[in-house]
Each structure stands twice: as structure tokens, then as C-alpha cells.
BALOBA-1460 file (C-alpha; in Angstrom, 3 decimals):
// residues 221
<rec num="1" residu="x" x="82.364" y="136.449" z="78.330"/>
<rec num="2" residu="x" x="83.850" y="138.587" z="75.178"/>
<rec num="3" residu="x" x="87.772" y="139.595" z="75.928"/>
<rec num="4" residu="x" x="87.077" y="143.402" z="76.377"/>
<rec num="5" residu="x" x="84.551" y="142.248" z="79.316"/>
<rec num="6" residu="x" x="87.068" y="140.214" z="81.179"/>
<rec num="7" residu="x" x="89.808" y="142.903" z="80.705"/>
<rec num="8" residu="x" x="87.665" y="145.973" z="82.280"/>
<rec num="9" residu="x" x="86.328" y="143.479" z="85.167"/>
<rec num="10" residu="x" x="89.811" y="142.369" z="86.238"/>
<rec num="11" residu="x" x="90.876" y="145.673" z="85.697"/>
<rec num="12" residu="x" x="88.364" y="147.477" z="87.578"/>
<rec num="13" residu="x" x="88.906" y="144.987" z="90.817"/>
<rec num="14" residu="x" x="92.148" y="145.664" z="90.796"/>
<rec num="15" residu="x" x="92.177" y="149.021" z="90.747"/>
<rec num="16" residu="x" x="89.703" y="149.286" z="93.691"/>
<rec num="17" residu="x" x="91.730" y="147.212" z="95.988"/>
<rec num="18" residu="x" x="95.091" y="147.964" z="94.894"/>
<rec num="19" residu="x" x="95.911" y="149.849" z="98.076"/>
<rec num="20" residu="x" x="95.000" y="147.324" z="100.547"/>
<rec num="21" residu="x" x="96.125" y="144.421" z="98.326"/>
<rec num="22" residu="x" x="99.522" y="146.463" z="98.698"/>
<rec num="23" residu="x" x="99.547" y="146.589" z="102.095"/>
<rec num="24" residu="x" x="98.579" y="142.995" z="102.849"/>
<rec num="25" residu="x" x="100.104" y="141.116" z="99.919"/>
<rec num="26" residu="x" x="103.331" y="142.374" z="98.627"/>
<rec num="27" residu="x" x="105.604" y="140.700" z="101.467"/>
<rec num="28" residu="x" x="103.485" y="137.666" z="101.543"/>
<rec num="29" residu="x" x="106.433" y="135.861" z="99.726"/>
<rec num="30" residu="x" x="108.844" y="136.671" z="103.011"/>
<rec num="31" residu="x" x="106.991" y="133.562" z="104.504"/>
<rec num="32" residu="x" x="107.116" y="131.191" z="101.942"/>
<rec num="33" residu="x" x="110.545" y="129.569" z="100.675"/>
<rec num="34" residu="x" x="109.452" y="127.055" z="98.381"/>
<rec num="35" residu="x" x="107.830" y="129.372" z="96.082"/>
<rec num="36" residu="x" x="111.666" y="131.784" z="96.284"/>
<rec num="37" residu="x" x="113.057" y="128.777" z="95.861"/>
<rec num="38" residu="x" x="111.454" y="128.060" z="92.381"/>
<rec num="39" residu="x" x="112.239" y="131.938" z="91.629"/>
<rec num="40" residu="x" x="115.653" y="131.693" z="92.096"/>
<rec num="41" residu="x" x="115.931" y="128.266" z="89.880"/>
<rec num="42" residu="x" x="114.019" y="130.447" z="87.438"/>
<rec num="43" residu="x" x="116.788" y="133.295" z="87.856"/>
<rec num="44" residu="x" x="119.389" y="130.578" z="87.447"/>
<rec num="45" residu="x" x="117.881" y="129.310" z="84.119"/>
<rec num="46" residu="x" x="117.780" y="133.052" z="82.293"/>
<rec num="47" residu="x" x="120.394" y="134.719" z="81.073"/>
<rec num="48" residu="x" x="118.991" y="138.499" z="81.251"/>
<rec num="49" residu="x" x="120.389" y="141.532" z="80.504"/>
<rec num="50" residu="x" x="119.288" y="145.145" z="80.095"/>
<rec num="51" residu="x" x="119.456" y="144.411" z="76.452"/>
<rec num="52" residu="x" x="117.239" y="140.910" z="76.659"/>
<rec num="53" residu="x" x="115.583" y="141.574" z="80.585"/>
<rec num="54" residu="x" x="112.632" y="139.137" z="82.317"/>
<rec num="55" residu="x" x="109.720" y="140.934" z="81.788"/>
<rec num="56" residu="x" x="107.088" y="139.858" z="85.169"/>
<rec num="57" residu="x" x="103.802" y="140.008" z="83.322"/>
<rec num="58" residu="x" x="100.490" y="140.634" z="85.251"/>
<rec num="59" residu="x" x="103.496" y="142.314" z="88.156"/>
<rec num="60" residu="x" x="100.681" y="143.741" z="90.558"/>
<rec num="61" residu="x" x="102.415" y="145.392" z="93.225"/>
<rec num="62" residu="x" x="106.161" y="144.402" z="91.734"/>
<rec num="63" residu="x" x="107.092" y="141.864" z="94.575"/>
<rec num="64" residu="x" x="108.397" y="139.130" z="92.118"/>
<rec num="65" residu="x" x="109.773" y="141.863" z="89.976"/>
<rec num="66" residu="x" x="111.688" y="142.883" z="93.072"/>
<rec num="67" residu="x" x="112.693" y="139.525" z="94.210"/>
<rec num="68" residu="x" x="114.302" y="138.918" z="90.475"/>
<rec num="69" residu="x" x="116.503" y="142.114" z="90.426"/>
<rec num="70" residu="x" x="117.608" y="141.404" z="93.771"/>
<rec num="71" residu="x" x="118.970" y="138.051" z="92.282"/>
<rec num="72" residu="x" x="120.396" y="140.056" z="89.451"/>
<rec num="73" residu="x" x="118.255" y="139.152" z="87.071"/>
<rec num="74" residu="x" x="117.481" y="142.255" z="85.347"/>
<rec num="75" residu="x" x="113.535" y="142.452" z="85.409"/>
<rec num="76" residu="x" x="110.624" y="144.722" z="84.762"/>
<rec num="77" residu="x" x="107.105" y="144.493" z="85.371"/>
<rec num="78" residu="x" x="103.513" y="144.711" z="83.203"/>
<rec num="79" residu="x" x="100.254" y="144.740" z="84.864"/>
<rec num="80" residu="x" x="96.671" y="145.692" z="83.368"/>
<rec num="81" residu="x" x="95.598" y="147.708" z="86.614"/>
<rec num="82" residu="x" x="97.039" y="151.513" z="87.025"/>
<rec num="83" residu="x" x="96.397" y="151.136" z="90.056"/>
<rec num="84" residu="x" x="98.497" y="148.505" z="90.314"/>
<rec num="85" residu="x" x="100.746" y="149.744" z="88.632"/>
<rec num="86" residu="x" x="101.041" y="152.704" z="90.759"/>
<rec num="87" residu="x" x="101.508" y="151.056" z="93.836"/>
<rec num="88" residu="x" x="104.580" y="149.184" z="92.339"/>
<rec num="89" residu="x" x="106.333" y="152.538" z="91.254"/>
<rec num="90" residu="x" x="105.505" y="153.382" z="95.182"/>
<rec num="91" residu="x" x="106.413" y="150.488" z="97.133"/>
<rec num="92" residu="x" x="110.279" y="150.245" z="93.995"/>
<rec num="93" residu="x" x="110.162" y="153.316" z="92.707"/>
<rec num="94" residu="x" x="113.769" y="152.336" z="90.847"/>
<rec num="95" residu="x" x="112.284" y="149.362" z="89.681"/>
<rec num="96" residu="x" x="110.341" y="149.863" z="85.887"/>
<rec num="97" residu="x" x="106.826" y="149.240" z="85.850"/>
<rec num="98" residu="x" x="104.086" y="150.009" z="82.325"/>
<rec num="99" residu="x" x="100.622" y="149.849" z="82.412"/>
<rec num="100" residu="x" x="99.611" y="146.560" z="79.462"/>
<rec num="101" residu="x" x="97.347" y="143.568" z="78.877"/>
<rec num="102" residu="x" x="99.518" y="139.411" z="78.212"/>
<rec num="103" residu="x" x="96.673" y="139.296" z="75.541"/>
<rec num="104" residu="x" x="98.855" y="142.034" z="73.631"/>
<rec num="105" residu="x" x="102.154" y="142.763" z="75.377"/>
<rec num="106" residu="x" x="103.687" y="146.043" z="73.756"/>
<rec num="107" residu="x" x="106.941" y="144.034" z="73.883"/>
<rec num="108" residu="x" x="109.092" y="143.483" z="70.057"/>
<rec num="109" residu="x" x="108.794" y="140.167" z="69.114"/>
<rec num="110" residu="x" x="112.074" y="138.157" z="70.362"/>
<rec num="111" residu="x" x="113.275" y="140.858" z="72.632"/>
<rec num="112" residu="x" x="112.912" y="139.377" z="76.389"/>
<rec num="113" residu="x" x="115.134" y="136.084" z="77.906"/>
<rec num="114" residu="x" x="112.112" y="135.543" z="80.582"/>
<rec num="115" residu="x" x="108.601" y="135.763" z="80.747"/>
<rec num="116" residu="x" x="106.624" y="135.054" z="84.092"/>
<rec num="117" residu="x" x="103.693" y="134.849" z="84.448"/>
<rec num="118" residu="x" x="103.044" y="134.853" z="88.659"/>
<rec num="119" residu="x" x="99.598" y="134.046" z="89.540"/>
<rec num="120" residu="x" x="98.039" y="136.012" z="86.451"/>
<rec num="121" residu="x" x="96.776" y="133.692" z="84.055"/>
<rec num="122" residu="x" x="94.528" y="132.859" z="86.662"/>
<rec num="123" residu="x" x="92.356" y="135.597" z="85.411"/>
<rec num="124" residu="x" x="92.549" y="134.380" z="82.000"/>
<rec num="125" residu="x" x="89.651" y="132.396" z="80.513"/>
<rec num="126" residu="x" x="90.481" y="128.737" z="78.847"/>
<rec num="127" residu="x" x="89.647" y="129.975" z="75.507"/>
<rec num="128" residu="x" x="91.887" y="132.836" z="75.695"/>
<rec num="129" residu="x" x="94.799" y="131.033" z="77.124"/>
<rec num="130" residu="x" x="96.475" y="129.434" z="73.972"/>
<rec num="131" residu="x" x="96.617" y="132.867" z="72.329"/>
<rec num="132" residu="x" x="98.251" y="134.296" z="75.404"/>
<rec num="133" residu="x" x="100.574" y="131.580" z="76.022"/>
<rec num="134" residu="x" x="101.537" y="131.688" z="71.915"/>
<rec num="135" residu="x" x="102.208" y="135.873" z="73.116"/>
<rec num="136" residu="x" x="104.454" y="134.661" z="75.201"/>
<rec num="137" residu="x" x="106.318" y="132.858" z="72.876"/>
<rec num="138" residu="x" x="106.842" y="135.841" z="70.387"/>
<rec num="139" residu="x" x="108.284" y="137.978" z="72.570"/>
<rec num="140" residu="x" x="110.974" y="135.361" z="73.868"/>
<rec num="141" residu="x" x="114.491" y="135.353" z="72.568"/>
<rec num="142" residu="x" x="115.329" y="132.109" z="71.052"/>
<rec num="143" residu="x" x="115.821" y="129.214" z="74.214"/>
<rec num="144" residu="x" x="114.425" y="132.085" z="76.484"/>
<rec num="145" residu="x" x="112.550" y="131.046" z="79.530"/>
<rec num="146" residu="x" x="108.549" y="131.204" z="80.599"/>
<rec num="147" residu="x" x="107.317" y="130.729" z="84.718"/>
<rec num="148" residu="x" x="103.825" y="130.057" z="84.872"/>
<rec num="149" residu="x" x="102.073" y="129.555" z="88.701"/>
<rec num="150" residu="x" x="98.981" y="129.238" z="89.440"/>
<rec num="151" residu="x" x="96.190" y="127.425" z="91.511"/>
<rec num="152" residu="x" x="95.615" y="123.887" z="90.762"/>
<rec num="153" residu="x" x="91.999" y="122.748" z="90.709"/>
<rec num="154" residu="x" x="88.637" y="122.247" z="88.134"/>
<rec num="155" residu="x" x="86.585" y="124.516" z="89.321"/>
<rec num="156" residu="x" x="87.080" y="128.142" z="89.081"/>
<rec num="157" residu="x" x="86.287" y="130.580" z="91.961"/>
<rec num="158" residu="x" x="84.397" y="133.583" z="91.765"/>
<rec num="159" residu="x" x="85.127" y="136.713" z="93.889"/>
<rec num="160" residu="x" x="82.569" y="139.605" z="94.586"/>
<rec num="161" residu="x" x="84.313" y="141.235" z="97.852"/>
<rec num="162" residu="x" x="87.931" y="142.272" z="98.287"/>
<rec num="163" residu="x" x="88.531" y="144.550" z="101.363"/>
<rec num="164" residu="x" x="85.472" y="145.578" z="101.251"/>
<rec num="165" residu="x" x="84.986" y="146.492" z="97.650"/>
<rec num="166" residu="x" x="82.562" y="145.421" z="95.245"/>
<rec num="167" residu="x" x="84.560" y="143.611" z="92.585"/>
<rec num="168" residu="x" x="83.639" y="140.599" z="89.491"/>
<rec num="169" residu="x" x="87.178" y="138.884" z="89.456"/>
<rec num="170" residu="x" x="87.183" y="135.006" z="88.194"/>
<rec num="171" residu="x" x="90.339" y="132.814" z="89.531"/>
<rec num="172" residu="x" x="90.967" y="130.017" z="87.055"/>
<rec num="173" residu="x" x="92.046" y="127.128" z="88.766"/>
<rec num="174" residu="x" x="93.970" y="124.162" z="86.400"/>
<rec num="175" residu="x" x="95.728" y="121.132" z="86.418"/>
<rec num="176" residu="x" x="99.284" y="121.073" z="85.717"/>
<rec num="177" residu="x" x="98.887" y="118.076" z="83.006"/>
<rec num="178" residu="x" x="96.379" y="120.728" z="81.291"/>
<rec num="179" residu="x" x="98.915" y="123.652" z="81.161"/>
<rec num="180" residu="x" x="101.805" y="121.795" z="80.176"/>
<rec num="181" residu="x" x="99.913" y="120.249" z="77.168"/>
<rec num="182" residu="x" x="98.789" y="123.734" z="76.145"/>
<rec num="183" residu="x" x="102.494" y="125.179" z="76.713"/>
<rec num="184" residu="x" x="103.836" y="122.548" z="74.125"/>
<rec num="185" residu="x" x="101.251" y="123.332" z="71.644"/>
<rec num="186" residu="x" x="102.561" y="126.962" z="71.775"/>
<rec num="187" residu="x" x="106.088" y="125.893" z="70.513"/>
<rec num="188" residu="x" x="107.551" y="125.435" z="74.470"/>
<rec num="189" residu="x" x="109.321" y="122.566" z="75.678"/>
<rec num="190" residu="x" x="108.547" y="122.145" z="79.587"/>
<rec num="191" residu="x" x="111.507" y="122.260" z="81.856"/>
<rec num="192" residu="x" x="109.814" y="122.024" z="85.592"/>
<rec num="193" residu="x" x="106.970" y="120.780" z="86.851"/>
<rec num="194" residu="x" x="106.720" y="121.510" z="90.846"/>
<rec num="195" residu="x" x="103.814" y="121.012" z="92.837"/>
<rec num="196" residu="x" x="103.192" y="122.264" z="96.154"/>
<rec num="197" residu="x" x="100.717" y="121.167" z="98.803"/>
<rec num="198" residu="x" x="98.415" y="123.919" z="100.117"/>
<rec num="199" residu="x" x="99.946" y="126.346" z="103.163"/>
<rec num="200" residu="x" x="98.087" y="126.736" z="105.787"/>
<rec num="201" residu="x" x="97.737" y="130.380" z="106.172"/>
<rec num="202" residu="x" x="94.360" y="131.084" z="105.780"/>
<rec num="203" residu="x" x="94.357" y="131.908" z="102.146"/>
<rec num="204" residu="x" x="95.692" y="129.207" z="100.232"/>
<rec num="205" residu="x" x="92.224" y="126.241" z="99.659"/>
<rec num="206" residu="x" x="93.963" y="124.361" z="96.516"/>
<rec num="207" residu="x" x="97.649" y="123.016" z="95.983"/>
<rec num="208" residu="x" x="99.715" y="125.093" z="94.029"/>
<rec num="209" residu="x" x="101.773" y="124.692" z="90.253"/>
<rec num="210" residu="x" x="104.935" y="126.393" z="89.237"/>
<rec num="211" residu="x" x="105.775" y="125.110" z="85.268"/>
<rec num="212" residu="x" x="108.920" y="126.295" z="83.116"/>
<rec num="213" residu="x" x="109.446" y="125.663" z="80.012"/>
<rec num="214" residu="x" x="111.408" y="126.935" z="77.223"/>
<rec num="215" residu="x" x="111.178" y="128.639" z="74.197"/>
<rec num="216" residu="x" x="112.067" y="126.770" z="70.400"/>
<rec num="217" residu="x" x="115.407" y="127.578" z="69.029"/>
<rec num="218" residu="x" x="118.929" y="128.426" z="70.613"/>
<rec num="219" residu="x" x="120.103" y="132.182" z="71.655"/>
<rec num="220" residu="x" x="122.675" y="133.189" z="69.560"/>
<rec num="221" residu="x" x="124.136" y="136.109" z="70.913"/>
């Protein structure tokens, strides 16, 4: 599948369910500690700033982005939906949210002391991932920090229905061994590597990985 058709497919599902993903999906992390906890380590490790802030890329509905400034980490969010987009200016309306793609983040090279990246690579296919990961990468500060979660697994899983809509959205599922090995390629050095066993809440069917790793060089400011 060519990059333009994964971008308007993702897109498009997103913006049909954005709504009721809001309404059942932004608090989900209320209920699960482990994956705070790894946020606030995450928090711990960046030094942001409104000069050098985290920038939550692929933000959705802005609940990580919300969870970061309330640790305060200074922190905006990115998502390719408008829809998505929109509900996050709804549900934190003092909270800065822009409509972008990871595969070209309007961001100036060197500019950010965090990137994460919370459950939205999924939606990336392997042979796009090394270019976004290397994105990443540019628009870190020197010894600036990347998050990456996702779903661990081989097989990918292909949605058609959410809330009732008719949507094409692909959920890449990886091993942890795999994404660290493409982080270092990139230019990262890996910092975490936390695996979590599967909830059971009725919406979880594969453990879960949380990797950071940091950018080359030292900050010098």
C-alpha cells in the first residue's frame, strides 16, 4: 500500500469515530497504573520547556498530552485526524493541539526534548517505519528523549467496524527486539525496555511494549 493510501485510510477512520472514540477512550488510562507509571519515568527523563516542549505525536484525543502537562512537562500534541484533533481542543481546550502526519512533522529540526509516540506507529507500515523513526530523530534536541508503545505480536490486525462505522484501519503489532534494533539504526540509544502482560479488560488480546531511548549527542543549553 503506497504512503498517501495509508494516510487517507487511517485518517478517514479516525475521523468517523472520533466522537465515540472520545467518549469511550480518553480516560481509559485512569485504570491502568503501569502504563502512568512508564509516563511519569518518561516525564522524569525530559527536561522540557516552552522553549524545547514534548511534542505527543499521533495525540488522538490529547489524554497523554494531558497526563504530561499535569506532570509539568510542558507538552503538545500532533495527530493526522481533524477530527481528532478537534475533540482534543474540546475535551483541553488550554492544551495545544495541530493537525500533521510523523511521516513529516512540521516541527524545526532539533527543536523538541521529547517525542512520544503512544500507540501510533501502530498504524505505520514496516517499510515506512525507519523513515519515521529517523523523523523523530531530527526534530530531537541533542540527548532528547523518544516513548514508543505499542502492541506486541507478528501478525497485524485488520479493523473494518469501529462504533459502528465503516473504517480500513491496520494495527501493526511488533516485537520489542524488532523496534529496538530499528531505533538504534536511526541514531537512538535505547534506555527502557518494559513489557507488560495483557489486561484483562476486554480490549487488550496481545502483551504490551513501552521502549525509550535517546537521541545522539548531549544538550547544551
Amino acid at each position: 500500500m503506497a504512503e498517501s493510501d495509508f494516510l487517507q485510510t487511517t485518517r478517514q477512520g479516525y475521523d468517523a469515530t472520533a466522537t465515540e472514540y472520545a467518549e469511550r477512550f480518553h480516560r481509559h488510562l485512569d485504570d491502568k497504573p503501569l502504563d502512568r507509571a512508564v509516563l511519569i519515568g518518561f516525564g522524569g527523563l525530559v527536561s522540557a520547556s516552552e522553549e524545547h516542549p514534548v511534542v505527543d505525536v499521533g495525540a488522538g484525543t490529547g489524554c497523554v498530552t494531558e497526563i504530561l502537562n499535569g506532570l509539568g512537562v510542558p507538552t503538545y500534541g500532533i495527530d493526522l485526524s481533524p477530527g481528532m484533533v478537534a475533540e482534543a481542543r474540546r475535551i483541553n481546550p488550554a492544551l495545544r493541539f495541530e493537525v500533521g502526519s510523523m511521516t513529516s512533522l512540521d516541527v524545526e529540526t532539533g527543536t523538541v526534548a521529547g517525542v512520544v509516540a503512544w500507540y501510533s506507529t501502530i498504524h505505520i507500515p514496516d517499510d515506512h517505519l525507519d523513515a519515521v523513526f529517523t523523523e523523530f530523530a531530527r526534530v530531537l534536541v541533542p540527548g532528547g528523549h523518544l516513548l514508543v508503545a505499542f502492541q506486541v505480536g507478528d501478525t497485524p490486525r485488520h479493523l473494518t467496524d469501529a462504533f459502528g462505522h465503516a473504517v480500513s484501519l491496520t494495527f501493526q503489532r511488533r516485537q520489542p527486539e524488532e523496534v529496538a534494533a530499528r531505533l538504534e539504526r536511526a541514531g537512538f540509544t535505547m534506555r527502557a525496555r518494559i513489557l507488560r502482560e495483557r489486561d484483562d479488560d476486554g480490549f487488550e488480546s496481545t502483551p504490551q511494549a513501552f521502549l525509550i531511548a535517546s537521541a545522539a549527542g548531549t544538550r547544551g543549553d
